[in-house]
Residue, then its C-alpha position, 0 to 999 in steps of 0.5 A: x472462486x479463486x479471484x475472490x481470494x486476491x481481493x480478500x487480501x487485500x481487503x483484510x490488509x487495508x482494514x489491518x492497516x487502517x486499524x493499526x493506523x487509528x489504533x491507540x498504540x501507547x506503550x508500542x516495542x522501542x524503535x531500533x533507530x530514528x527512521x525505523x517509524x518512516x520505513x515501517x510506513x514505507x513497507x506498510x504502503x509497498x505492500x499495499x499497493x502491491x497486494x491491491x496490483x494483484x487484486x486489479x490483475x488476477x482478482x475479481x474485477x472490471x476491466x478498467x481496473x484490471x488494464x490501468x491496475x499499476x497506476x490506480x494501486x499506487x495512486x490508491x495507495x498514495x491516496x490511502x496514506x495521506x487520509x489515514x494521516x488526516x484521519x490520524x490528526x482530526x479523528x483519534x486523540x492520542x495519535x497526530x498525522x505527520x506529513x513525513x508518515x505520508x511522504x514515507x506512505x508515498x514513497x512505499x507505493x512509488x517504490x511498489x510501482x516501479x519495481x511492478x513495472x520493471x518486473x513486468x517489463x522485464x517479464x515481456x522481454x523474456x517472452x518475446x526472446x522465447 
């Protein structure tokens, strides 16, 4: 039962971040500075593909997602953003997908992906000194 709660998260974080993503947000809170947009999509995406590297590893899952779970939650998470930004400038009308939002996306997940890494290594080294 508990495997089911790792992939329920990170389900309920991809639609919030969907909904957020093709929501009319029209008279949002002022941004404290001129990249705070881009870091808000950096964190978005970081925690993303961090939340779906827990669902691939302890969630309810095959084995080809639970062993390559590091590269498919980035390239998911890479993937994700740069459609949420086509979807952004086709599909709703008072929002426009923005390359640098995807590029920020990106850069979220690949930051996600090589922290996951280092601390997995990390984690191994110290096992095998024990």
């Amino acid at each position: 039962m508990h495997k089911y709660i790792f992939s329920s998260l990170a389900i309920v974080l991809t639609l919030l971040i969907t909904f957020l993503s093709l929501a009319s947000i029209e008279d949002g809170p002022p941004l404290p500075f001129s990249f705070a947009d881009k870091l808000i999509h950096g964190i978005f995406y970081f925690t993303f593909a961090i939340s779906w590297f827990i669902a691939f590893t302890k969630g309810k899952t095959t084995p080809f997602l639970s062993k390559n779970a590091l590269i498919v939650s980035v390239s998911f998470a890479i993937i994700y953003g740069i459609v949420m930004e086509i979807f952004q400038a086709t599909l709703v009308e008072n929002r426009q997908g923005d390359w640098q939002d995807a590029l920020a996306n990106a850069v979220g997940a690949i930051v996600a992906g090589i922290l996951i890494k280092y601390f997995i290594s990390h984690t191994i080294k110290l096992k095998m000194k024990n």
